[in-house]
N, C-alpha and C positions, 0 to 999 in steps of 0.2 A: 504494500500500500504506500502511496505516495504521500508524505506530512508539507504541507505549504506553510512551512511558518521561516524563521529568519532569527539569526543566531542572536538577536535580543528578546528574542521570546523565549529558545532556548535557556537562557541566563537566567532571566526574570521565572521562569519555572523551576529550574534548580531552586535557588533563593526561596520561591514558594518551598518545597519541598522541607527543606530547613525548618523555615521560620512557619509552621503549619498551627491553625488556630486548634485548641480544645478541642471544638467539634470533630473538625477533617480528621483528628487525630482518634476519638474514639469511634469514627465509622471508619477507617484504616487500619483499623485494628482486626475489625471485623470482616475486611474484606482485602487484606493482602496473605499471600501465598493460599490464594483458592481456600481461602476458611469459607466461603458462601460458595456449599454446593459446588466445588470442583473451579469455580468460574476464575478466570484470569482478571484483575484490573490492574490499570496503571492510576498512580496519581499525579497529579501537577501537569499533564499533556498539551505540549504550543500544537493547537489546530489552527492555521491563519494566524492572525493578528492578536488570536485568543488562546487563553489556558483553562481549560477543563479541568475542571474539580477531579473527578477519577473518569477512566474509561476503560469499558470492555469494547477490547478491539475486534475479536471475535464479530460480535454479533453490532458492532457501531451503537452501542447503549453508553453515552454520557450520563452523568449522576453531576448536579451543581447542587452546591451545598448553599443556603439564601437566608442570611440574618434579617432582624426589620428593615435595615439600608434598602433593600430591594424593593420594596414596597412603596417609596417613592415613585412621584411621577417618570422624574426624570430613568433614575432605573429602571423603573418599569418598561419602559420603552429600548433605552439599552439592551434590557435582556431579552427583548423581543426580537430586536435584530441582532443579536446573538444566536440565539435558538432559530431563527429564519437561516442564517447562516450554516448554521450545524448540517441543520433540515437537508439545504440543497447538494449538502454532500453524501446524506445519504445516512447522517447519524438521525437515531432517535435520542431527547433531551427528556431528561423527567430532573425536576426539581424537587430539593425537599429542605423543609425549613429547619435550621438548626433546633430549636427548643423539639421538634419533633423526635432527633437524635438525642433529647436529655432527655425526654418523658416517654419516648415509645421506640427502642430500639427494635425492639424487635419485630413490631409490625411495620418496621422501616425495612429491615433485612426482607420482610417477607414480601414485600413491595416493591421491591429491588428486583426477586426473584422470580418475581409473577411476569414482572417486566420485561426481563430477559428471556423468559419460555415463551413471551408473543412473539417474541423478533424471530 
């Protein structure tokens, strides 16, 4: 598969990986070395001009992790032409809100995996 992105996305991904918030960290936990059901993800992924929260390359299933910030107008829209973006490549984009990952992990995991068996 061909990635379009540009070695300051690369950079700015490492750096992500690093510096990863709370959250990223306990859904990371739960989904690096195929702990969910076998499945492969990456985390911090430069797709374009953007970095993906985690992604199964496999089946093109991105997971974006979304504090209150996103909820803004202004985000709001960003992340639409983000997910617009994903889309025409061929990814599917499922969002999930951080406090989701402190209060319901595990119907988060299960929502992840429901996700991946439509693809």
């Amino acid at each position: 598969m061909t990635r379009y992105y540009n070695s300051s996305a690369l950079n700015k991904a490492k750096k992500l990986r690093k510096n990863q918030t709370d959250t990223e960290g306990i859904l990371w936990a739960k989904l690096r070395n195929r702990s969910l059901n076998g499945i492969k993800f990456r985390r911090q992924v430069p797709i374009g001009k953007y970095i993906v929260d985690f992604l199964c390359l496999d089946k093109k299933l991105v997971i974006e992790l979304d504090g209150f910030q996103h909820l803004t107008e202004e985000n709001v829209v960003r992340d639409n032409e983000r997910t617009e973006f994903l889309c025409s490549l061929g990814y599917k984009v499922i969002r999930i809100y951080n406090n989701d990952i402190s209060l319901r992990l595990k119907n988060v995991l299960e929502y992840i995996f429901d996700e991946y068996e439509k693809l």
